[in-house]
KOLKOLFI-77750 format. One line per field, with one value per residue: residue in one letter; residue number from 1; x, y, z of N, C-alpha, C in turn. Coordinates in nm, 2 decimals. Layout:
BEGIN
tortor <- (a, ...)
doke <- (NUM, ...)
nc1 <- (X, ...)
nc2 <- (Y, ...)
nc3 <- (Z, ...)
cac1 <- (X, ...)
cac2 <- (Y, ...)
cac3 <- (Z, ...)
cc1 <- (X, ...)
cc2 <- (Y, ...)
cc3 <- (Z, ...)
//
This chain:
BEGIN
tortor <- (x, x, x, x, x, x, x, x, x, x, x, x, x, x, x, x, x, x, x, x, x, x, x, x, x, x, x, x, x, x, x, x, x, x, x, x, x, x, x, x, x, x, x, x, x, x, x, x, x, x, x, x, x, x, x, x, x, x, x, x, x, x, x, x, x, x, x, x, x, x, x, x, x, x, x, x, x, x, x, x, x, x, x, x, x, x, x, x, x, x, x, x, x, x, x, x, x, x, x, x, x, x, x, x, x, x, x, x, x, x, x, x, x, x, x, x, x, x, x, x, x, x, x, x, x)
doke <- (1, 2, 3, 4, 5, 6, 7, 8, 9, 10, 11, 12, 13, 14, 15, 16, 17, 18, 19, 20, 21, 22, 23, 24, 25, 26, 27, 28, 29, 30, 31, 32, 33, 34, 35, 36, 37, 38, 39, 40, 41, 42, 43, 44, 45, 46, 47, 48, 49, 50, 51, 52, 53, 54, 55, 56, 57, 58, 59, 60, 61, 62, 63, 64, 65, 66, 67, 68, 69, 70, 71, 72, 73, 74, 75, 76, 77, 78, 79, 80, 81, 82, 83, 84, 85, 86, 87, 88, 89, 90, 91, 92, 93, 94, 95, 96, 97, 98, 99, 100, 101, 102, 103, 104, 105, 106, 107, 108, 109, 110, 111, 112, 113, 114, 115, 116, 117, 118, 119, 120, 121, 122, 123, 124, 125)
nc1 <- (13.79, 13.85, 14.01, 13.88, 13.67, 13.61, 13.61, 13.40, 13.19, 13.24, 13.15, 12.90, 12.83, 12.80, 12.68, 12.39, 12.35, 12.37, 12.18, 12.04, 11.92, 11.69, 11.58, 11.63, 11.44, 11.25, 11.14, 11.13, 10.91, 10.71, 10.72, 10.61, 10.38, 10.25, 10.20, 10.07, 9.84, 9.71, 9.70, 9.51, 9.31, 9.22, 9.17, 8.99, 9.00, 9.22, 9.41, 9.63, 9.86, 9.78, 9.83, 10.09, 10.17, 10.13, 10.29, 10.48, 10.46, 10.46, 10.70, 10.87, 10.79, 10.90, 11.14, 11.19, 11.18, 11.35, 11.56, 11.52, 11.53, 11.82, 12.08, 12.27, 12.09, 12.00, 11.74, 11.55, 11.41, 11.15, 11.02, 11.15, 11.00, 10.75, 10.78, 10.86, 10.62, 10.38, 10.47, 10.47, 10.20, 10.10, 10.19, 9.99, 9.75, 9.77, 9.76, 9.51, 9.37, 9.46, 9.29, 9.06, 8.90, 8.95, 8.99, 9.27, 9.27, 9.38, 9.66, 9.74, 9.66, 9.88, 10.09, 10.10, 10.13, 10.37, 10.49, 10.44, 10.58, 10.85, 10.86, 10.83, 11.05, 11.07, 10.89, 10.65, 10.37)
nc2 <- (8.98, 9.23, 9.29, 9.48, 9.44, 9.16, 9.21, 9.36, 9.18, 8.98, 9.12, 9.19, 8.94, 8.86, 9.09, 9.07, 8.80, 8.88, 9.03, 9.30, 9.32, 9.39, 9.31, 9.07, 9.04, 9.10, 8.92, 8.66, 8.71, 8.78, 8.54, 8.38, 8.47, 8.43, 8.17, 8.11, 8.23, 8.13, 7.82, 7.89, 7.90, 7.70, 7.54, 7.37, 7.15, 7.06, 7.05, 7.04, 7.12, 7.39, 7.44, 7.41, 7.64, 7.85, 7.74, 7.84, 8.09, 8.18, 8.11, 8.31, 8.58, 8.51, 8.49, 8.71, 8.85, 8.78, 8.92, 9.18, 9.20, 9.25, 9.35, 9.53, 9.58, 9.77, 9.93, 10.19, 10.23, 10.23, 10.12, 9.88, 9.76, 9.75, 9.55, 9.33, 9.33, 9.25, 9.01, 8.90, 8.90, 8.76, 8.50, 8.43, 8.48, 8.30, 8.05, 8.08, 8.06, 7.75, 7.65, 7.72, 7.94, 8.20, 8.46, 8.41, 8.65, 8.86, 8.83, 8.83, 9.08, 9.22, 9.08, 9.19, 9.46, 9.50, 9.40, 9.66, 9.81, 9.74, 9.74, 10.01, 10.08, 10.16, 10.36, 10.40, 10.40)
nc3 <- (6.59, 6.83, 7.15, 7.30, 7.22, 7.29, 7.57, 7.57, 7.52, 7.73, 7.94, 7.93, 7.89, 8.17, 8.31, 8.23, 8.37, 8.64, 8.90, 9.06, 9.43, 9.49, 9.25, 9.26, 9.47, 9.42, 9.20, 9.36, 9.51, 9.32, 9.20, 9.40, 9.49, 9.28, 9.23, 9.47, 9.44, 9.22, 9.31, 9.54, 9.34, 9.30, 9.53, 9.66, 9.47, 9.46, 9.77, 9.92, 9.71, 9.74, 10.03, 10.03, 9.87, 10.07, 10.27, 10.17, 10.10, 10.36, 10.47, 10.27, 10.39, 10.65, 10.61, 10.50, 10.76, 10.92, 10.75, 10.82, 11.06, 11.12, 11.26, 11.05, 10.86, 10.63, 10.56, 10.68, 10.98, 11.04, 10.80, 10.87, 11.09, 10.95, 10.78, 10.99, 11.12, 10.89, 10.85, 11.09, 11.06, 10.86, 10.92, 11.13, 10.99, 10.79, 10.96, 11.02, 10.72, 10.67, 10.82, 10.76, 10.78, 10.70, 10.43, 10.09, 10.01, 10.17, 10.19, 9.95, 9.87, 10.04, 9.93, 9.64, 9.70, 9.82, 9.60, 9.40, 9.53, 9.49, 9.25, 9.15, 9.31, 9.51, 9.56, 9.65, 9.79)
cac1 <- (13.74, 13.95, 14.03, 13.80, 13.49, 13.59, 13.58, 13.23, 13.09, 13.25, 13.12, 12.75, 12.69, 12.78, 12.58, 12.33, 12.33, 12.38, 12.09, 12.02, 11.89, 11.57, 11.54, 11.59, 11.28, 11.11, 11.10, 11.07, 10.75, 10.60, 10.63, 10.53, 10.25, 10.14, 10.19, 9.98, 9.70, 9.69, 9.65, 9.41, 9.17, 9.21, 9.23, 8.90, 9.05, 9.41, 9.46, 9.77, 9.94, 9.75, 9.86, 10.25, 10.21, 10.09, 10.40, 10.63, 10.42, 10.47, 10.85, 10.89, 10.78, 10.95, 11.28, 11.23, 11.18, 11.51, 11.66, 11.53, 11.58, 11.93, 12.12, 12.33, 12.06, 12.00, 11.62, 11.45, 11.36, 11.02, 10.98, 11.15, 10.90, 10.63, 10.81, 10.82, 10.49, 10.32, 10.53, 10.34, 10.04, 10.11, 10.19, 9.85, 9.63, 9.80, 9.70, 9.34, 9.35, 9.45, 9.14, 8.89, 8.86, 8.98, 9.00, 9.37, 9.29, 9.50, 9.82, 9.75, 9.69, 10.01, 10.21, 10.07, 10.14, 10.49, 10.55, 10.42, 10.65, 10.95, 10.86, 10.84, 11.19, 11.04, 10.87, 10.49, 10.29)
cac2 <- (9.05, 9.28, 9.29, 9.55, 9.39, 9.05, 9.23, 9.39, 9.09, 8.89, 9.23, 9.21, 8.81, 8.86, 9.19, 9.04, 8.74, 8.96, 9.10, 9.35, 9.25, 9.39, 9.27, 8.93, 8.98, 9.15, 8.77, 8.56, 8.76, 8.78, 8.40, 8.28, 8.55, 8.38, 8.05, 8.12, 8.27, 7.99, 7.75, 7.93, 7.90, 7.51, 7.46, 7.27, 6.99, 7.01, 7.17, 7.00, 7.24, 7.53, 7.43, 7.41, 7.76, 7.89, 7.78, 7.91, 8.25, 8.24, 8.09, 8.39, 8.67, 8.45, 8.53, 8.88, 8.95, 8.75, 9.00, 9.33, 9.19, 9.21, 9.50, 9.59, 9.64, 9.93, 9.96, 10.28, 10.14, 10.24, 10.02, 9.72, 9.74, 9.72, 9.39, 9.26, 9.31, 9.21, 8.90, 8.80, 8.88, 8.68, 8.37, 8.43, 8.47, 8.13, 7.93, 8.13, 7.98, 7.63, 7.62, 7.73, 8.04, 8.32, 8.41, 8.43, 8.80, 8.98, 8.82, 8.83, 9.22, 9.26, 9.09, 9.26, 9.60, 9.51, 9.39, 9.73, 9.88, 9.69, 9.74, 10.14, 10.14, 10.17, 10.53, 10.41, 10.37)
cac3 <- (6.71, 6.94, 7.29, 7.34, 7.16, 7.34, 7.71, 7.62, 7.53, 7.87, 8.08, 7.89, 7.93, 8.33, 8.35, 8.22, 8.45, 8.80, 8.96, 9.19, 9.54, 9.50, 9.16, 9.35, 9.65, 9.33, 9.12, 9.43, 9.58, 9.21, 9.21, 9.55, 9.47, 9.13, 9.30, 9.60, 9.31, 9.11, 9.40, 9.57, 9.25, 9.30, 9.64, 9.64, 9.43, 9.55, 9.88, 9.94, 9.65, 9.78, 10.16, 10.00, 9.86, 10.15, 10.34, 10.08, 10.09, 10.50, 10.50, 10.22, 10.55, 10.74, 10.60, 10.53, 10.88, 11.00, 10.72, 10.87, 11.22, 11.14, 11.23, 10.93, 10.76, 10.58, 10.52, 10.78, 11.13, 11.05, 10.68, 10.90, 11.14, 10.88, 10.71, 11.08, 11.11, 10.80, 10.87, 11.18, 11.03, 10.75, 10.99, 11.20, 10.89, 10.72, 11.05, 10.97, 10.62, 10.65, 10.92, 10.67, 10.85, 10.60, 10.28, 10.15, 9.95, 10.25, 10.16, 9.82, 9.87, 10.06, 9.85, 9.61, 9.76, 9.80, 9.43, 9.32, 9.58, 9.47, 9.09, 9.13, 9.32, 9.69, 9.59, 9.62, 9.91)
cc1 <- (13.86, 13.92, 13.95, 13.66, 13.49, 13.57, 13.43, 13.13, 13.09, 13.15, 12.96, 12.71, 12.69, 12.70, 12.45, 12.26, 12.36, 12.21, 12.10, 11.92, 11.74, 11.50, 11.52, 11.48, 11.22, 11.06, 11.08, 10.96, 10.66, 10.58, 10.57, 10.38, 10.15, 10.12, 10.07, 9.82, 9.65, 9.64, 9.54, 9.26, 9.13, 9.16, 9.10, 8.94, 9.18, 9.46, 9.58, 9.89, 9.93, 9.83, 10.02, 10.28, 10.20, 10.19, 10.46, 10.60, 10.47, 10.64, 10.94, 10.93, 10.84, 11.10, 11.29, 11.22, 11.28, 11.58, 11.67, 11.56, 11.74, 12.01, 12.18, 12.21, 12.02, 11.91, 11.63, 11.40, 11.21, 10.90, 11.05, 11.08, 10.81, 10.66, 10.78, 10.69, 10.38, 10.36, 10.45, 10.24, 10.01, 10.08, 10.08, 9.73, 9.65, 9.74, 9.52, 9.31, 9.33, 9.32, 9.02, 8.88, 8.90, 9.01, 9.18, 9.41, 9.40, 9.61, 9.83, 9.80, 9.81, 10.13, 10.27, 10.13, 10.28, 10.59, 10.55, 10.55, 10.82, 11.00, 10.93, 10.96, 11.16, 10.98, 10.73, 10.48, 10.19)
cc2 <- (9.10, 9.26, 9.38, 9.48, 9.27, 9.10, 9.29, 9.30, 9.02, 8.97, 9.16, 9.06, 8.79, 8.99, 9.11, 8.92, 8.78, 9.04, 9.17, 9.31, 9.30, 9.35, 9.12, 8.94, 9.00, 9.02, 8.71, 8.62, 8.75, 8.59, 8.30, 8.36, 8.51, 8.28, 8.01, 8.16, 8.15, 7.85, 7.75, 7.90, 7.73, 7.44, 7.35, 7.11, 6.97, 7.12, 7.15, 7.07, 7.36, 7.51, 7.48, 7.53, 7.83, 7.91, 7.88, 8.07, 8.29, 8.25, 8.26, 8.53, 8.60, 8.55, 8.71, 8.95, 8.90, 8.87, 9.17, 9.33, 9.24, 9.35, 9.60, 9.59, 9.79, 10.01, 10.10, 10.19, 10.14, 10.12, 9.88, 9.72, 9.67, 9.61, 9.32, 9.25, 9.22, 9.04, 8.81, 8.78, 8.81, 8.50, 8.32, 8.41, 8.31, 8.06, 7.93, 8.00, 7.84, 7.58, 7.62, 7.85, 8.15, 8.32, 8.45, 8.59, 8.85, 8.96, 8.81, 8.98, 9.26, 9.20, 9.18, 9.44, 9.57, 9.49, 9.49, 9.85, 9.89, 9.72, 9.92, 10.19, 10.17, 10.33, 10.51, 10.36, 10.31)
cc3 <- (6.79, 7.03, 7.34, 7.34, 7.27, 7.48, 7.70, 7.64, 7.63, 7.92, 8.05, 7.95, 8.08, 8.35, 8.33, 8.32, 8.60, 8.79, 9.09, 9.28, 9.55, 9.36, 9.21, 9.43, 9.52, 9.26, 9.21, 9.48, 9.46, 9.21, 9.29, 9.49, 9.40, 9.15, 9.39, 9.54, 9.26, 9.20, 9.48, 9.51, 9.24, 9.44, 9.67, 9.61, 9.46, 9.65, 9.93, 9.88, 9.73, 9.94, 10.13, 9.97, 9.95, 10.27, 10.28, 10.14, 10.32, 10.55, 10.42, 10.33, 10.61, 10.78, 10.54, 10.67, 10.95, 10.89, 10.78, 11.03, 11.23, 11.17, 11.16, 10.85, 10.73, 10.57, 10.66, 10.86, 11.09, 10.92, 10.78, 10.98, 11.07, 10.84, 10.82, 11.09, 11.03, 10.80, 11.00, 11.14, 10.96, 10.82, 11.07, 11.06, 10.79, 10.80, 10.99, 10.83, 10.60, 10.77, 10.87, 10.71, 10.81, 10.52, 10.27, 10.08, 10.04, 10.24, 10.05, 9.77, 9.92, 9.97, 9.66, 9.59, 9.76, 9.64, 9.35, 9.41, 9.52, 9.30, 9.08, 9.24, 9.49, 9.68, 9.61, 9.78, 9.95)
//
């Protein structure tokens, strides 16, 4: 093996293991998302999981709206808005849930909405 072959294969097994930063929100929102799913269809017999995903899915909004609060970031004033937002709404409709008092489709649909956002590159709406 040359010195060439041996630097593609270092370059390849570290490309491989780097991701880009929306490739990161893109895996942790699909799995709070599938998490928050899957619990939901239980929560009858175990609401204690469903309650756990439920933070996760709120701590999730949590921290995307400490990251668009921030001022280096880069997003459009108008998309950090909407994260801020959706982030309260997120945290108002969770109280809703663990009360009995709504269903949890609307955070399923927004995260939803943002997984297909994040999938197709931030060009969908």
């Amino acid at each position: 093996m040359n010195a060439f072959s041996k630097a593609k294969n270092g370059y390849a097994q570290h490309a491989a293991t780097t991701q880009t930063d929306r490739r990161a929100e893109y895996d942790v929102i699909v799995k709070v998302t599938h998490r928050l799913r899957a619990t939901a269809q239980k929560a009858k017999t175990d609401f204690s999981k469903y309650a756990e995903a439920l933070h996760d899915n709120r701590r999730l909004w949590n921290t995307l709206a400490i990251d668009v609060s921030d001022a280096d970031n880069s997003l459009p004033q108008e998309l950090r808005a909407r994260v801020f937002y959706l982030s309260e709404f997120t945290a108002q409709h969770t109280t809703k849930i663990l009360r009995e008092k709504a269903s949890v489709m609307p955070l399923l649909e927004i995260n939803m909405a943002v997984i297909r956002g994040l999938k197709n590159g931030g060009t969908s709406t």
